[in-house]
Structures are given as C-alpha cells and as structure tokens.
N, C-alpha and C positions, 0 to 999 in steps of 0.2 A: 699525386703527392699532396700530402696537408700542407697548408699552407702555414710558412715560420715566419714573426718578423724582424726587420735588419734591426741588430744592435747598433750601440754607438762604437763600439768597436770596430763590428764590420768597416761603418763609413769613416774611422779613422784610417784605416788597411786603405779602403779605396783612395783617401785625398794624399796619402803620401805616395803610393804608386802610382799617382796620376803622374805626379811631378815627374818619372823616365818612363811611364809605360802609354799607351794609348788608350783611352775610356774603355774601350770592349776588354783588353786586357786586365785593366785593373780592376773594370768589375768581376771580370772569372775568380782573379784573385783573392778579391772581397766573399764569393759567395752569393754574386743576385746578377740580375738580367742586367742587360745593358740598356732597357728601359727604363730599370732603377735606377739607374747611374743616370740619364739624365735629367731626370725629375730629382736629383742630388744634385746634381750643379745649377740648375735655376733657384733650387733654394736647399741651402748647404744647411739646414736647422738641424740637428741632433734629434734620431726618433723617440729618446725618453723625454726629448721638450716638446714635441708635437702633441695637439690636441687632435686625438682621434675622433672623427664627426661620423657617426653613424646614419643613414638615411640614404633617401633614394638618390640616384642620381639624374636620372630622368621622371616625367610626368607620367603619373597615372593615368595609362588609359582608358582604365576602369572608375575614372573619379566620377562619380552623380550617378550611373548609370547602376554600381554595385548595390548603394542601400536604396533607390527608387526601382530598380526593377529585377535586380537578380535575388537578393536577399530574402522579399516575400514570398517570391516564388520557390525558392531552395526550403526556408523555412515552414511551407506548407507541405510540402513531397522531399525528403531529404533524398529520394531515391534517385533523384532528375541528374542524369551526366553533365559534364559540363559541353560536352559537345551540341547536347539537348538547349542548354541553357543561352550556347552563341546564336543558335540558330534561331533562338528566343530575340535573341537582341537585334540578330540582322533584318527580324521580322518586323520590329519597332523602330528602328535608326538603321534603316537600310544605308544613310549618306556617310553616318559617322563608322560602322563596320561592314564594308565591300568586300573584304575577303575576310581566313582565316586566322591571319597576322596574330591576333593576340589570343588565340584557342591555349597554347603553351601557358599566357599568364592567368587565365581564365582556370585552367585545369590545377595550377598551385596554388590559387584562392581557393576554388572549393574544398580541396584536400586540407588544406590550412582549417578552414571553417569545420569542416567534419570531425578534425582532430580536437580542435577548442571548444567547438558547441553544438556539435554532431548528436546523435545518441549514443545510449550505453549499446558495445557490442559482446555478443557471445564469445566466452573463451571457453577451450576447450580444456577439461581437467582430463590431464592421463591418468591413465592408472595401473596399477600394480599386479599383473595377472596371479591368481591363486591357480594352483594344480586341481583339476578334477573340481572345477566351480561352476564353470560357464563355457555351454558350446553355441555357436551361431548357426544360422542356417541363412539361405539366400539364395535366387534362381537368376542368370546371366543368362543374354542373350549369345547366340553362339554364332549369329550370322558371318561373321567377319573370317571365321576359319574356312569359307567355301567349301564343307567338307559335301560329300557327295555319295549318292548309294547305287550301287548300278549303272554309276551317271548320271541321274536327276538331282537335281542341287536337291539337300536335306535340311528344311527349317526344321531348327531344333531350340530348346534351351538345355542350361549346366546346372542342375542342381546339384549347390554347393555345400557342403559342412566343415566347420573346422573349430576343432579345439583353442583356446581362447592361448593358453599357456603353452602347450609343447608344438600349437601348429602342423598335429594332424591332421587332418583330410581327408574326407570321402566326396566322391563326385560321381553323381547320375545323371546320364542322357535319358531327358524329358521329352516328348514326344507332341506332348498340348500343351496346352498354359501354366498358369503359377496356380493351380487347384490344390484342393485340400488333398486329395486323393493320391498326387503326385510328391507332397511334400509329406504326408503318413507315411507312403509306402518308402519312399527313399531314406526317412529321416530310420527309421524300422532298422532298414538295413547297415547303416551308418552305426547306430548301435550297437549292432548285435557282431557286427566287424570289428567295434571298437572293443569291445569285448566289460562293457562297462554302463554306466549312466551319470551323468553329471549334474550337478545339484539344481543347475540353470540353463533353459533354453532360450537363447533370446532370436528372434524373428522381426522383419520389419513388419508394417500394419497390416501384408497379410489380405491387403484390397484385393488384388486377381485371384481369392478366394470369393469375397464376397461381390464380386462385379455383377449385376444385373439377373440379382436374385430377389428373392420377395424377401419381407422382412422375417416370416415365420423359418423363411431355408436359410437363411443369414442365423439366426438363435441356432437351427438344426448345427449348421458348419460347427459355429461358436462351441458349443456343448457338448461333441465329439472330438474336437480337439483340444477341450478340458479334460477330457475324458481318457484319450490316448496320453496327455504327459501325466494326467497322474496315472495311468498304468504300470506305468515305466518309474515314478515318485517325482519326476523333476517338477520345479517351478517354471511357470513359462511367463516370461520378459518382452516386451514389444520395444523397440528404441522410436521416439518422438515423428512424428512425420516430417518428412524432410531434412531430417538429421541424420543421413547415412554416416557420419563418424560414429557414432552411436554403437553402429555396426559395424564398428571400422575391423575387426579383426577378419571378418570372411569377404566383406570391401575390399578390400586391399591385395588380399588374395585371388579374388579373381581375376584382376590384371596380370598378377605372377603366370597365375596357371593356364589364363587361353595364351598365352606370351609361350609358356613351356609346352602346349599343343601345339603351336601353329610352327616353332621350333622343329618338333618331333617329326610335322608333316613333312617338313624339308628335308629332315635325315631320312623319310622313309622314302620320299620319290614321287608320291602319287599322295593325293586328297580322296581318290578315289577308294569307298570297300564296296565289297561283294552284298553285305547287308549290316541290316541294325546291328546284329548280333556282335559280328568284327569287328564294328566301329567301339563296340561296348569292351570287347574287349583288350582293343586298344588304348582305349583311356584308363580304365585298371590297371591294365600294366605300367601305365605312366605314372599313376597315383601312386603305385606300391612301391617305386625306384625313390618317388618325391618322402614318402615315409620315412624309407628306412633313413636319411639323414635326421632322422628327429626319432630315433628308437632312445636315448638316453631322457631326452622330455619327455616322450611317452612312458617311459619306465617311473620314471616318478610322480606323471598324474594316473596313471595306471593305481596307485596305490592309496588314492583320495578319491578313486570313484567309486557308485553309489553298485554291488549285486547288480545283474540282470534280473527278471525278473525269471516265474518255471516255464514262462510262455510269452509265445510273442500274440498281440492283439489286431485289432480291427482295421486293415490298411488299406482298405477300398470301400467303394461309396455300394451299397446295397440296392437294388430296387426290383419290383416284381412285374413280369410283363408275361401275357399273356401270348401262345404261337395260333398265329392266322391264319385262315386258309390260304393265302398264300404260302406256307411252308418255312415262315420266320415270325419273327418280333420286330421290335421298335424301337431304338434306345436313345434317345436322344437324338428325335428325327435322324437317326442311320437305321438300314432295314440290314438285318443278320438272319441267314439261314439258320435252320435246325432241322434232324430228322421227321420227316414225315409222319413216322410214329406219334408225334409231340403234339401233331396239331390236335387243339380246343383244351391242353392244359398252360398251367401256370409254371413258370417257371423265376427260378429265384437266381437273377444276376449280380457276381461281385464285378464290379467294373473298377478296374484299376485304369493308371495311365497306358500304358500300351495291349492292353489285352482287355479280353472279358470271357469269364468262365460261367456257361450256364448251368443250374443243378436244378433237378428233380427231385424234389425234397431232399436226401444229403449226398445224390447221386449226380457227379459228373456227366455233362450227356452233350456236352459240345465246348469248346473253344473258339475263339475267334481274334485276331489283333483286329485292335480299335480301329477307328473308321471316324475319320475329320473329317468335318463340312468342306463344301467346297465357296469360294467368293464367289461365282457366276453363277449361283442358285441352283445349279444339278444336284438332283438326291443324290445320295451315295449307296451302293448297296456293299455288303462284304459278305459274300457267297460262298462256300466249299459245295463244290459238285460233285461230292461223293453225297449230300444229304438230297440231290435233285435228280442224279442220274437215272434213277430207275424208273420215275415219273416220268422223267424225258425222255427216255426208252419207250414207253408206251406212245407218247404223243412227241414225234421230234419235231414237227411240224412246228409247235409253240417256241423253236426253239429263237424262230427268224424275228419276230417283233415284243421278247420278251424285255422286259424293261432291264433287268438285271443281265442281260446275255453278258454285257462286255466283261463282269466281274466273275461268269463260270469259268474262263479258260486259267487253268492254274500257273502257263506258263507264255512266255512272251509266245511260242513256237507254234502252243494252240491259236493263240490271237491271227498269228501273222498265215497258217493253214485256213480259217473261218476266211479271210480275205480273199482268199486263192478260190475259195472253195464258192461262195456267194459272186465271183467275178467269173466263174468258169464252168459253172453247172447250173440248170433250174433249180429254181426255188426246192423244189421238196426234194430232190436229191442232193443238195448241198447241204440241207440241215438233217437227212437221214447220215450222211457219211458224216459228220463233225460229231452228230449224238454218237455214231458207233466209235467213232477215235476215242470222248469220252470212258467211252464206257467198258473198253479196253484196259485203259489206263487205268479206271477203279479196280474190273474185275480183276484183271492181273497182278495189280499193285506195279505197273512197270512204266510211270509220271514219267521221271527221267531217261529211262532208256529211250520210251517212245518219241520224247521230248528229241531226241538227238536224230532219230531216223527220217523224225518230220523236219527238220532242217537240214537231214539229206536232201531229200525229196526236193523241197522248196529250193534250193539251191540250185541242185538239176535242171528246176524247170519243172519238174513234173506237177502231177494234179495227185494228192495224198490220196491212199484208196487203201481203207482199211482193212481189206483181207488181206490184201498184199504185205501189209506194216505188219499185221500182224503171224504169218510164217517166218516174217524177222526176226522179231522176239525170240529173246536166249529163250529157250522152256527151262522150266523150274522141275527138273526130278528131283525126289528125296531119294537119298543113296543111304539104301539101310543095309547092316550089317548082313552078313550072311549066315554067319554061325554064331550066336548068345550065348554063352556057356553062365550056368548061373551056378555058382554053388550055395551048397545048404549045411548051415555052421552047424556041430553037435551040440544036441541040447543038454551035455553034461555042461556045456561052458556059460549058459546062464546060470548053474549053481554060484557061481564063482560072483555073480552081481549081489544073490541074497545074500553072501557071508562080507561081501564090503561093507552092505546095507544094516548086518544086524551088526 
C-alpha cells in the first residue's frame, strides 16, 4: 500500500477515544498502527505543525570509500556490477567489509548513479507495420525439439520467413549452416508460396554466410545475393549487429513456433520420423494450420505486393569437378559416386543444402543427398552402388578393404548381412556372396524386397546365400493381353476435320 499521512483530524478521533477505548482500539479507529499511536502520546504535536526532516537515519556505510574508490572505477567502465565493485572493496578494506552486508546499498547507489550520470541508452522506436513492405528472414537452432530420424538424434536448423504485417510464415528444415545457398533456396520457395514479393528483405549480417571464406568468395557471396533480390525487384535491408530487435518480427517468432513444434510432438506421441522427408512434412502442415489464422492479413498485403517474376532464378551454389578414376568427384572434401561411364569428364554441380544434382552439359546424370563432415576427421564418402556394382562384379575381391565399402550398402540389412558374412566365411567368399546380394538388388530392382528376406535370414540365424534369396524373390511377369482388337475409324470422318478447319 502507498503510504498516506495522519491528519490532524485522524489524531483528534484517536485523543478522544483514548479517553473510553484502549490505544490499539482507538488507533484502529483513527486509521493508523498502534505504533502510531504511541509515537502520538510521547509527543501529542498536530502533523500540520511538525517539521518534516528528510535524511538518513543511519550512517553511511559507503562514506569515503564511494568517491575514493568506487566512483573512479565505475566512471572508467560503467559497465562493472556492483557485485564486481564489492568485491573491489573487500579486495582494499578487507577489515571494514567481511561480508556482503551492504551488496543491497551498494546495488541502489550504482543504479541511482547510472540513472543521473550514466550514459545515454538505446531506445527502441516501434513501428507501424505497412501491408506488402517488409518480409524477414532468420535461421534458429532446433536442437531443443530432440527430434529424431530413424532414431539418430537430427541436428538441424529452422529456416524462418515471416511477413512483417499479416505474420505469415514459411519455414525450412536446414540440414547445414546458415549458407547462402540454404537461405537462396528456402527464401525462393517462401516466395513463390507467398504467392507475391515484398518491397523489403531484411536479414541479419548474414556472417555464417561469409565465415571462413577468402575475401574474393565473400565479394562472390555478396554479388549473388544482390543479384537474387534484385531478380525477384526487392530491396535487401540488414538490421545493425547485435540488434536482434531490429529483427524483431521473425525474432519473436521463433519462440512461438519451435514452442508450437515441440507442442505438436506431444500431441503426436513420438519425436521419432521414418526420415527427412516426414519430418518436412510435418512441419508444413503445421505452418499451413498456423496460416490460415492470419488469411484476412494476408488478404490485404496480398494486394501491396510486388508480381512474381516469369521465372524463378539461381538457388544453389554452382561449381565444376572433374570424375576420377576412382569412379566419383570431390565436393567440398565429401567424395560422391558417378557412373563409370563419366570417368575423365567434367561435370557441372548445383549444390543446394540437402542435395547435389550432377549434369553433363545440360544432361542430368546423377543425384546425390549432401554429405557433412564429420568432427573426428573421417572422410565421408556418399556412394549409390548401382554406379559400382558392375565394377564390383568383376573384381569382388576389392570389395573387403575398399575405403568407401561401409557407404555401398543401401540398407541397414545389407550392413548388418556384410557382418554375418566377413564373421562366417573366408575372405573371398564372403565378399563374392555380399557383391552377388548387391547385384541382385540392382539387377532386379528388388532393394527392399531383398532387404526384408535378409532380416529373415539374419534373424534365423542363418548365413544369407544368394541363390537361395534369390528363388525367393516375387518374379516380375508382364501380363499381356491376349486378344488387341484395334479398330480402324473411316476416312470419310476426317472430311468432317477440313470443313471445321475451312
């Protein structure tokens, strides 16, 4: 409660019910403590005749010691706590401050000081969102959702977008860093979803673009992303370093939304997907529920933003690598298979965040999902052993101390047969029966069938034996008709096209 003080009336009410009531009562009566009341009977003065005396009542603890030693020091570093500052003291007059007794008065001086003769601080100016002005972008870490793919925890990031006014939203599961390549391809499709362009992109600095590049690939970054917003016509905006309010509308948001994930995980049951893809799909469908609450904002900046453009542009990073005898390429120290055919040409990689598409001049001739370093200095290889099988075929022998073996088997069930198979036969018949399982599964096209018979097997006990697996296998007949009846229209009835025609 604020504090009131006693009229002279109050203390009239209390001195006349003194006379039949007792102090505690007649101060209730009055309106004040019973405190009051006896600091009124040692001195009965009227509080409109008292001089009120403002000041301490006790000794400064702080006296000498504020303007010879905490002053200078605050006034050089304003940034120094005052907890910093005791500790200062206790360091110099260890006798006079033994404990933390005056940390409390210590802490309202400096506050006090900071307020009076502190520096100037930042305020922040709101502002008034326009329709179809300004969209943000931003990448959040996602570790905290524990979400999981198969069962192996999945580090990821959320790349975020969100309309400044109606608080749209699009969001992409990033797979590597905050790259150019990852922020082109995602902001692309945010777009082209929004169904629109907005006059302003704003972005933070944008650094885990240029981290631990040279300065000539920094200019490259810089110049392809002047280049992507003006494809699209927007201005592109950077907010101050260290000034995530700046960015406050996709900021702020991202608390909402891993909040409305990690919500969703709980209605569903499990953290657990099957893969990327389901996980991707799952947060789409979250995003599109979180929409439609804001289709009346979107309808009215829907009608202030800027044409799409007749085409979308360049949303992966380009580079040319040459296929090795070894039977791949090299992309950023990761080695990626290609067909056999390929080796001692050039081949022209788009390397987006989760994939990489190789072309032969403007011909398609492999795919591949990206391939992360690893921290414990192992190469990485990312192999498809439909482009080695037939190689391996000839020589299965190479199959036992090939560097990339562990990345041929397409399926956990080949991995865990090569174990069965290297633990339960010689050398050269264990890597002859793994190449023939392969090469089954190419010739046939029957990955997952096979995949299932081999964890029969394995589960049995048994030792996989490819002739065997393979009279398993469903056989593939084609079931053609038996009787084609074809008819043959009269060619009076094309008359009837030339007289539409003329």
């Amino acid at each position: 409660m604020a504090y009131q003080s006693i009229t002279d009336q109050q203390l009239r009410l209390y001195m006349t019910d003194l006379k039949n009531h007792s102090q505690c009562t007649s101060a209730a009566r009055a309106g004040f403590s019973e405190r009051t009341a006896r600091r009124f009977d040692a001195d009965p003065t009227p509080p409109s005749q008292r001089k009120i005396v403002h000041g301490r009542t006790v000794s400064d603890p702080l006296e000498g010691y504020w303007e010879n030693d905490i002053l200078p020091v605050l006034e050089n570093d304003n940034a120094l706590q005052a907890v910093t500052l005791l500790r200062h003291l206790q360091g110099l007059h260890p006798l006079a401050f033994p404990d933390d007794r005056i940390r409390r008065t210590l802490e309202r001086r400096v506050r006090q000081w900071r307020a009076l003769k502190g520096p100037e601080r930042d305020i922040i100016f709101r502002q008034t969102p326009e329709p179809g002005y300004m969209a943000q972008s931003d990448f959040t870490h996602a570790a905290e959702l524990e979400v999981t793919i198969a069962g192996a925890l999945f580090p990821h990031l959320l790349y975020h977008f969100a309309m400044v006014y109606s608080r749209w939203e699009h969001v992409g599961v990033v797979l590597g860093g905050e790259s150019f390549t990852a922020l082109a391809e995602n902001l692309q499709q945010a777009l082209w979803a929004l169904g629109g362009v907005p006059q302003n992109h704003r972005t933070d600095s944008l650094s885990a673009a240029f981290r631990n590049l040279t300065r000539d690939e920094c200019e490259d970054i810089t110049k392809r992303y002047e280049a992507f917003v003006g494809h699209y016509g927007m201005d592109a905006s950077r907010n101050n370093r260290g000034e995530a309010h700046e960015n406050g509308a996709v900021e702020s948001q991202n608390r909402h939304l891993k909040k409305a994930i990690a919500q969703a995980l709980i209605l569903r049951g499990s953290r657990d997907f099957a893969s990327v893809a389901e996980y991707r799909r799952f947060i789409d469908m979250l995003v599109a529920r979180r929409n439609r609450q804001r289709m009346e904002a979107v309808e009215v900046e829907q009608l202030h933003l800027k044409p799409l453009p007749p085409r979308r542009t360049t949303d992966y990073t380009e580079v040319i690598v040459p296929v090795t005898r070894m039977g791949g390429f090299r992309v950023k120290s990761i080695f990626y298979s290609a067909p056999s055919q390929l080796i001692g040409q050039r081949l022209r990689i788009h390397l987006y965040d989760d994939r990489l598409d190789a072309f032969l001049g403007s011909t398609l001739v492999a795919t591949h999902p990206r391939g992360r370093g690893r921290n414990d200095g192992h190469r990485v290889h990312v192999i498809n052993y439909h482009h080695v099988i037939h190689a391996l075929k000839r020589k299965p022998q190479a199959l036992w101390s090939s560097i990339y073996r562990d990345g041929l088997f397409p399926r956990t069930e080949y991995a865990q047969a090569w174990e069965v198979l290297q633990h339960s036969l010689p050398r050269r018949d264990a890597c002859r029966r793994m190449v023939a399982l392969l090469f089954i599964a190419h010739d046939q096209a029957c990955e997952a069938e096979l995949a299932r018979l081999l964890a029969d097997d394995l589960g049995s006990g048994l030792i996989p034996d490819p002739k065997t697996l393979a009279t398993q296998l469903t056989p593939k007949h084609a079931v053609l008709p038996k009787d084609v009846v074809v008819s043959h229209p009269s060619l009076d009835s094309f008359d009837a096209l030339l007289e539409v025609r003329a």
